[in-house]
Every structure is written in C-alpha cells, then in structure tokens.
DSSP file (Angstrom, degrees, kcal/mol; ACC not computed):
  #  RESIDUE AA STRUCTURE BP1 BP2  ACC     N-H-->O    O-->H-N    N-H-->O    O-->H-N    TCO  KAPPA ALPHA  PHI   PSI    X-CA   Y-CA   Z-CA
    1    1 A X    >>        0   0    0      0, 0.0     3,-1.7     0, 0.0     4,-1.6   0.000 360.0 360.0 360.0 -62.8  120.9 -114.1   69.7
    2    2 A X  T 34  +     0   0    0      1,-0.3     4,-0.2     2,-0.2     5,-0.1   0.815 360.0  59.2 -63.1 -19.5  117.8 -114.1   68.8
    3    3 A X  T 3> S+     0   0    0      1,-0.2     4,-1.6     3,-0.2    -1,-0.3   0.670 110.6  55.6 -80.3 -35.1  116.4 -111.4   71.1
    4    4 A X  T <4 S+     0   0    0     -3,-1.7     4,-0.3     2,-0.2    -2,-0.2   0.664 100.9  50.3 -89.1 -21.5  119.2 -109.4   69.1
    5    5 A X  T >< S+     0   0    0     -4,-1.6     3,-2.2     2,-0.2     2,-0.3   0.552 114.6  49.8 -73.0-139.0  118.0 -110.1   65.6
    6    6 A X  T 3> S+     0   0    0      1,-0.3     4,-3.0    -4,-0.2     5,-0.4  -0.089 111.3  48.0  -2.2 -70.8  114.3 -108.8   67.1
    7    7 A X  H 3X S+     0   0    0     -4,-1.6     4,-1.3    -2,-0.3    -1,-0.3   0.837 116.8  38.3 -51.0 -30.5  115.8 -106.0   68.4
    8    8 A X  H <> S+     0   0    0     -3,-2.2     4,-2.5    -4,-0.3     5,-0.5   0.900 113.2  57.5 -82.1 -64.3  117.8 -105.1   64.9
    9    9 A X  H  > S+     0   0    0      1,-0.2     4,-2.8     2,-0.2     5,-0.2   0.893 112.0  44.4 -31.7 -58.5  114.6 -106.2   62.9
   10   10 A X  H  X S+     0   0    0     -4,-3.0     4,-3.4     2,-0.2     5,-0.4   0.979 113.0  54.0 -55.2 -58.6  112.6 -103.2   65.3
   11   11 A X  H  X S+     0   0    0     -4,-1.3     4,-3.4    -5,-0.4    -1,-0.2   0.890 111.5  37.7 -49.3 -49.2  115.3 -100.9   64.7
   12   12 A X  H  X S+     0   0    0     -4,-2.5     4,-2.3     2,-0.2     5,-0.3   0.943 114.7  53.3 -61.8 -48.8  115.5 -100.9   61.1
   13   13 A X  H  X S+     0   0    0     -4,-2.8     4,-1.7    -5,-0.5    -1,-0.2   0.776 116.1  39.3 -63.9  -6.3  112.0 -101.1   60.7
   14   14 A X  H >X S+     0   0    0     -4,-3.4     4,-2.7    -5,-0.2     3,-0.5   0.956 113.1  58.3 -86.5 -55.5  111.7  -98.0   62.9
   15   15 A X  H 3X S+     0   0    0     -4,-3.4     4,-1.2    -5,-0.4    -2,-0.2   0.703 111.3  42.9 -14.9 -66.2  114.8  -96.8   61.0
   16   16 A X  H 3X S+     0   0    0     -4,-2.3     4,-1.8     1,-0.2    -1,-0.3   0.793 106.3  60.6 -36.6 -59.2  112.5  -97.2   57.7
   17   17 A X  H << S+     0   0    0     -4,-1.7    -2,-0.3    -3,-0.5    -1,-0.2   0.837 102.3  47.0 -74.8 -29.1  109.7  -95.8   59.0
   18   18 A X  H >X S+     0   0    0     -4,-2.7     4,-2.4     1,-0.2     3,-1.3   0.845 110.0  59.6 -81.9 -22.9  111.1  -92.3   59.8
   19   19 A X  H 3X S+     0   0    0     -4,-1.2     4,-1.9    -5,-0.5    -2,-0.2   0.975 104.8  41.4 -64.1 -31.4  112.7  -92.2   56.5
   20   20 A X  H 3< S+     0   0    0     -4,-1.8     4,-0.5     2,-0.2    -1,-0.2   0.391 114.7  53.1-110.6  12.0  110.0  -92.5   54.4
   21   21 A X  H <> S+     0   0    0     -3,-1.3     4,-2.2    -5,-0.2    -1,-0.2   0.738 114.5  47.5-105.1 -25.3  107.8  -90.0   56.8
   22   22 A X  H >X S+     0   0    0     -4,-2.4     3,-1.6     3,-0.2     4,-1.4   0.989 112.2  45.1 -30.8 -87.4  110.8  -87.6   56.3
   23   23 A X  H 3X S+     0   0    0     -4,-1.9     4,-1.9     2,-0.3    -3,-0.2   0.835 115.8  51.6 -39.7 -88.2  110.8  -88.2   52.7
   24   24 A X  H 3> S+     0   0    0     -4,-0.5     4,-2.5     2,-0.2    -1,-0.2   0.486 108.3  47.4  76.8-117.4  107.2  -87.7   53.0
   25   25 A X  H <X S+     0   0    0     -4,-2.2     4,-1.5    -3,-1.6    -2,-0.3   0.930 115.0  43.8 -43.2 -69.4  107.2  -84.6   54.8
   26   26 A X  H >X>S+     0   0    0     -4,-1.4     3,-1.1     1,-0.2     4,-0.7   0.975 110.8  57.5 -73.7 -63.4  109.8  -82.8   52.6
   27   27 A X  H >X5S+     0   0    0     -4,-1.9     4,-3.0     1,-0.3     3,-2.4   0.725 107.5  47.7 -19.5 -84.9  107.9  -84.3   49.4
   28   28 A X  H 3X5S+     0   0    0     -4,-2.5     4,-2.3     1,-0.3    -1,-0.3   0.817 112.6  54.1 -37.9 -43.4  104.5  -82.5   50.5
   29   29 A X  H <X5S+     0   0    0     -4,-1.5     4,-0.6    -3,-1.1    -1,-0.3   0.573 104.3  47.3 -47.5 -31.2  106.6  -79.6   51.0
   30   30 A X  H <X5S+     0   0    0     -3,-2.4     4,-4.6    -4,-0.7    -1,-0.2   0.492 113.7  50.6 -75.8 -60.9  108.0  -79.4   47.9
   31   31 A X  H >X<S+     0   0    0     -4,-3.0     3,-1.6    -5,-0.6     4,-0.6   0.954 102.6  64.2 -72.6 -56.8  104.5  -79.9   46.3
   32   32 A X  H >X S+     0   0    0     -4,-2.3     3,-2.4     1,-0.3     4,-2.1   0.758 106.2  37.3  34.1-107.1  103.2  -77.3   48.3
   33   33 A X  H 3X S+     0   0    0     -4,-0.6     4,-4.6     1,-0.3    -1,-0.3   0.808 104.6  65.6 -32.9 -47.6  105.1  -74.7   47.0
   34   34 A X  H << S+     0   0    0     -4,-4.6     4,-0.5    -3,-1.6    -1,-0.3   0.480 107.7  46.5 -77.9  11.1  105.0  -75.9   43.2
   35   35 A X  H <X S+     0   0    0     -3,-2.4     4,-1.8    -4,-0.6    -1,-0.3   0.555 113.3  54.2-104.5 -28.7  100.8  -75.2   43.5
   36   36 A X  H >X S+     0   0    0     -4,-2.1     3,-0.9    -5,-0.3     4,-0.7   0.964 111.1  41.8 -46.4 -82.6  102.2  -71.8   45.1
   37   37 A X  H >X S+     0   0    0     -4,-4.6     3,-3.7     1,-0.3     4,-1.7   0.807 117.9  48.6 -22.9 -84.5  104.2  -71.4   42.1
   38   38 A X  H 3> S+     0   0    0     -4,-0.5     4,-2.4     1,-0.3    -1,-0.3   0.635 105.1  52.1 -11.8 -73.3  101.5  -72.4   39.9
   39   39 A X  H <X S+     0   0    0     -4,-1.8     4,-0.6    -3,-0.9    -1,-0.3   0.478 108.3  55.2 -70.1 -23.0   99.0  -70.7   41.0
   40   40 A X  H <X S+     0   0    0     -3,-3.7     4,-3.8    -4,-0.7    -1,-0.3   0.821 104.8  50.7 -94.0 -49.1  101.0  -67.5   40.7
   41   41 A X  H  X S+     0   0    0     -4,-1.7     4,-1.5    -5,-0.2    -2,-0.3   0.827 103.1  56.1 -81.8 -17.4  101.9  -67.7   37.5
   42   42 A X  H  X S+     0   0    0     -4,-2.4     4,-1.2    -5,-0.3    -1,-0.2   0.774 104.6  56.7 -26.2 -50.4   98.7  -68.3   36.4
   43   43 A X  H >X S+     0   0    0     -4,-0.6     4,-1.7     2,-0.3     3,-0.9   0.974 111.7  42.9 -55.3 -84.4   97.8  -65.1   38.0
   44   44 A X  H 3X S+     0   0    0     -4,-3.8     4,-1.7     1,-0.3    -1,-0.2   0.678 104.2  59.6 -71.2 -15.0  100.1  -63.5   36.2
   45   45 A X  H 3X S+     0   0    0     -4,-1.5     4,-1.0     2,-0.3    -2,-0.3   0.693 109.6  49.0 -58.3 -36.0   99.6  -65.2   32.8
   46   46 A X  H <X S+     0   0    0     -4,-1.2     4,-2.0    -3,-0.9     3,-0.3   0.914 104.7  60.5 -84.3 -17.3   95.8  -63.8   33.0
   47   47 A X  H  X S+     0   0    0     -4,-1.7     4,-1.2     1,-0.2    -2,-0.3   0.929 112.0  37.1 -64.4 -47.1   97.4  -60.4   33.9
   48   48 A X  H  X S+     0   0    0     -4,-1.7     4,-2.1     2,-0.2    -1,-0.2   0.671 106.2  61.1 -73.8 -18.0   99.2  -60.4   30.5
   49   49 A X  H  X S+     0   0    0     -4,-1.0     4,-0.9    -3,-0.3    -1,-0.2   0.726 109.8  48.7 -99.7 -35.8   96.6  -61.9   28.3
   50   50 A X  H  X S+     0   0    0     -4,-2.0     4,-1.6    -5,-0.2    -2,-0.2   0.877 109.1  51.0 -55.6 -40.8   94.6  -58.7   29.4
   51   51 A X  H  X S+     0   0    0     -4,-1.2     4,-2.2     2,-0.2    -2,-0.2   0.733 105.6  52.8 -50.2 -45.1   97.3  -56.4   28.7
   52   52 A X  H  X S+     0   0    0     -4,-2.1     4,-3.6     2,-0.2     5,-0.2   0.835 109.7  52.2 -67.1 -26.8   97.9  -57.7   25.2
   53   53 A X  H >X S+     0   0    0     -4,-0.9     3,-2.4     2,-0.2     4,-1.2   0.953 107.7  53.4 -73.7 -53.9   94.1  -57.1   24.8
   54   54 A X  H >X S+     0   0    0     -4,-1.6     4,-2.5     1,-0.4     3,-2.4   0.719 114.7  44.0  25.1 -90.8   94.7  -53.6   26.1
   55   55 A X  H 3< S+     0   0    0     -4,-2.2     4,-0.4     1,-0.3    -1,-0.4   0.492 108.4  47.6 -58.7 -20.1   97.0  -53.4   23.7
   56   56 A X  H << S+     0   0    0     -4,-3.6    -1,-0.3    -3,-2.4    -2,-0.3   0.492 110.8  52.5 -73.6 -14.7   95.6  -54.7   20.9
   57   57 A X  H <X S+     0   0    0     -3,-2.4     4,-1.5    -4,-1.2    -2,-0.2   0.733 116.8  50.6 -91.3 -28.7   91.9  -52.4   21.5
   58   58 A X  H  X S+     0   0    0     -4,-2.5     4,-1.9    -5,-0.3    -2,-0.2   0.867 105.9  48.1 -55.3 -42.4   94.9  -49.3   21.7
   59   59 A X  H  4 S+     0   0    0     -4,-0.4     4,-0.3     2,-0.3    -1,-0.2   0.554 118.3  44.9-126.7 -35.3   96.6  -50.4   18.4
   60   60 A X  H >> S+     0   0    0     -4,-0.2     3,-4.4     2,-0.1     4,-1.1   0.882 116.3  43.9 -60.8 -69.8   92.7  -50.4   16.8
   61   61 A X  H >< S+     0   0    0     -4,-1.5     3,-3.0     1,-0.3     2,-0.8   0.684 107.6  59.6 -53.3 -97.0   91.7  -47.2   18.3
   62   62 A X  T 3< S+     0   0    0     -4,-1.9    -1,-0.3     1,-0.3    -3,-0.2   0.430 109.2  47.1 -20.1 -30.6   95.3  -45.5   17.2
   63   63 A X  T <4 S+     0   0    0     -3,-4.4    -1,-0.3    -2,-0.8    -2,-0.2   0.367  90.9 100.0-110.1  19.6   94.4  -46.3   13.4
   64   64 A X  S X< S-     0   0    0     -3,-3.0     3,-1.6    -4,-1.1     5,-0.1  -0.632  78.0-128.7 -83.7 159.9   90.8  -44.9   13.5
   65   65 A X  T >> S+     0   0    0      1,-0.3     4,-2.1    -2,-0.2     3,-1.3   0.806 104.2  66.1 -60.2 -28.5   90.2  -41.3   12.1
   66   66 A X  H 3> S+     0   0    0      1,-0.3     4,-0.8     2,-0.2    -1,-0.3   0.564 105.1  35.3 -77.1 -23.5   88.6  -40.5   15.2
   67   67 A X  H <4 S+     0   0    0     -3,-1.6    -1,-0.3    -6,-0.2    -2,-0.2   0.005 114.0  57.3-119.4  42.8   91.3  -40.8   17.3
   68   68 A X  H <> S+     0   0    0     -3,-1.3     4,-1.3     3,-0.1    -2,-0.2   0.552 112.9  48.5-119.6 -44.2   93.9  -39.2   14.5
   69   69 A X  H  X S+     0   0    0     -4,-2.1     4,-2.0     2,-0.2     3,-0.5   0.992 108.0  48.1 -52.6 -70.7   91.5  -36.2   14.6
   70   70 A X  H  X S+     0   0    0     -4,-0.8     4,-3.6     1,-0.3     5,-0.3   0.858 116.2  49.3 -69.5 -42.4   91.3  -35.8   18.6
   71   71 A X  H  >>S+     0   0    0      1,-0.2     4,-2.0     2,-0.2     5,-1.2   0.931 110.4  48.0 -53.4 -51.6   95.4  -36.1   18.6
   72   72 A X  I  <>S+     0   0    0     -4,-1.3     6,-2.1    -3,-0.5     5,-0.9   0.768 116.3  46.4 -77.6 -25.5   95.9  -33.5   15.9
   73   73 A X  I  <5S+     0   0    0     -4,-2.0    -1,-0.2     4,-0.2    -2,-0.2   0.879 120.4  34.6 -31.6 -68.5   93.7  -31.6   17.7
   74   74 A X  I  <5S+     0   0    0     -4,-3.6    -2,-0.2    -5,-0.2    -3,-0.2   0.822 128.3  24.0 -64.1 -50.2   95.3  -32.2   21.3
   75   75 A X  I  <5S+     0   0    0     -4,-2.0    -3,-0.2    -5,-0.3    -1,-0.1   0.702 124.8  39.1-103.3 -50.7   98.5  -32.3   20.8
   76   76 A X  I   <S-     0   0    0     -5,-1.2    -3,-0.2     2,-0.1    -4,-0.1   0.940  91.8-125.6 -82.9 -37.5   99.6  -30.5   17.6
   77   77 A X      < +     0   0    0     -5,-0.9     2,-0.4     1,-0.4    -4,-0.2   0.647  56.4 149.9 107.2  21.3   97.2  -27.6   17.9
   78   78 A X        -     0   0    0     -6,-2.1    -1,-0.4     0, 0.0     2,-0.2  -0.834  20.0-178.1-116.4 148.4   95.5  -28.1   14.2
   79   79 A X        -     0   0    0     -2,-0.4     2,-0.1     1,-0.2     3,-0.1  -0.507  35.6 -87.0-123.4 171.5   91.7  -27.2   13.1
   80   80 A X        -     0   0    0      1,-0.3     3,-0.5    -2,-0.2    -1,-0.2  -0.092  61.4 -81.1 -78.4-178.9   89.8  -27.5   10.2
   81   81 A X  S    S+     0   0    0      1,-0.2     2,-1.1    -2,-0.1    -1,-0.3  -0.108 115.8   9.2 -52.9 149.4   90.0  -24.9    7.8
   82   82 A X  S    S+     0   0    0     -3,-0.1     2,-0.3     1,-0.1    -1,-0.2   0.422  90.7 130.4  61.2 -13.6   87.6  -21.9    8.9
   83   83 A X        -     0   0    0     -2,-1.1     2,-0.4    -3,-0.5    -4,-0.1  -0.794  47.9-151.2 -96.5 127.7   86.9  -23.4   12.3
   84   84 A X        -     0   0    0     -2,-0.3     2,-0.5    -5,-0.0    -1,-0.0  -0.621   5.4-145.6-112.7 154.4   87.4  -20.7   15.0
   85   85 A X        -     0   0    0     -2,-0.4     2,-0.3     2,-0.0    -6,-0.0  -0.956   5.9-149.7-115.6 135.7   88.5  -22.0   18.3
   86   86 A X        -     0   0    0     -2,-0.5     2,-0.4     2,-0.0    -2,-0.0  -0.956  14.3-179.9-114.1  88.2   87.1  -20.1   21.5
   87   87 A X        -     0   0    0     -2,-0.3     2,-0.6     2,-0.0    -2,-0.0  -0.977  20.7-146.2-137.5 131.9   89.5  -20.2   24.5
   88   88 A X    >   +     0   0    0     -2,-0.4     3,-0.6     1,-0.2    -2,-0.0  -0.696  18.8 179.5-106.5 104.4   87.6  -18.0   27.7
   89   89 A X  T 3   +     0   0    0     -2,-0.6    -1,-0.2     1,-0.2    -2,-0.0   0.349  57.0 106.4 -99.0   8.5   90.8  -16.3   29.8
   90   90 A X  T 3         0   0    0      1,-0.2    -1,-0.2     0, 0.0    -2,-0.0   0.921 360.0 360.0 -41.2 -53.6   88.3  -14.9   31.8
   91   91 A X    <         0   0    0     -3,-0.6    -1,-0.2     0, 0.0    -2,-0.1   0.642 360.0 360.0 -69.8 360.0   89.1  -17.4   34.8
C-alpha cells in the first residue's frame, strides 16, 4: 500500500513537472514571437513617421513660388513675358 501511494505521489509529481515545462515551453514561444511582432511593427511605425515627414516637406515645397514657377515651367510650357527660350536641335 504504501509502496503504491510512493509510486502515485512520483507519478503525479513527474506528471506535474512536464506540464508546467510544456506550459513553459509553449509560453516562451508565444513570447518569442510577440517581440517578433513588436519589433516589426516598430520598424514599420518609423517607416511611416518618415513618410509623413516626406510628405509634409512635399506639401511645404508644393505652396512655395519656387516650385509653382519650376512646374509652370515644366509641365505647362509657360515663360515670363519677353523671355525667349533656346532649345539646340542640333543633336
């Protein structure tokens, strides 16, 4: 009897002891990842917080004269008044 109580006392405690190295295991595993995670979105949270500055030095630059000029220039094909434009068809 008693020799079987010893034996059941061992078992459970062995019983015990792989759960909670199981448990453990998968836990670390778990955390693991969620510093993966983390770490990634981080990542990408400074990748956006650059982009908005991007966009916010764009969104300056778009309402200076200087670049209102170089666009009407570029794009539309408009001079000043009197200003003769040069274009070498040589090449």
């Amino acid at each position: 009897m008693k020799k079987n109580r010893k034996i059941y006392k061992k078992l459970l405690i062995m019983g015990i002891a792989i759960y909670v190295i199981f448990t453990l295991m998968n836990q670390q595993k778990a955390l693991n990842q969620y510093t993966q995670d983390s770490n990634e979105l981080a990542s990408q949270i400074e990748e956006q917080k650059e982009y908005k500055e991007d966009l916010a030095q764009k969104k300056d630059d778009v309402t200076s004269l200087d670049f209102i000029e170089q666009m009407a220039r570029e794009k539309l094909d408009m001079y000043y008044p009197n200003e003769r434009i040069y274009v070498d068809r040589g090449m």
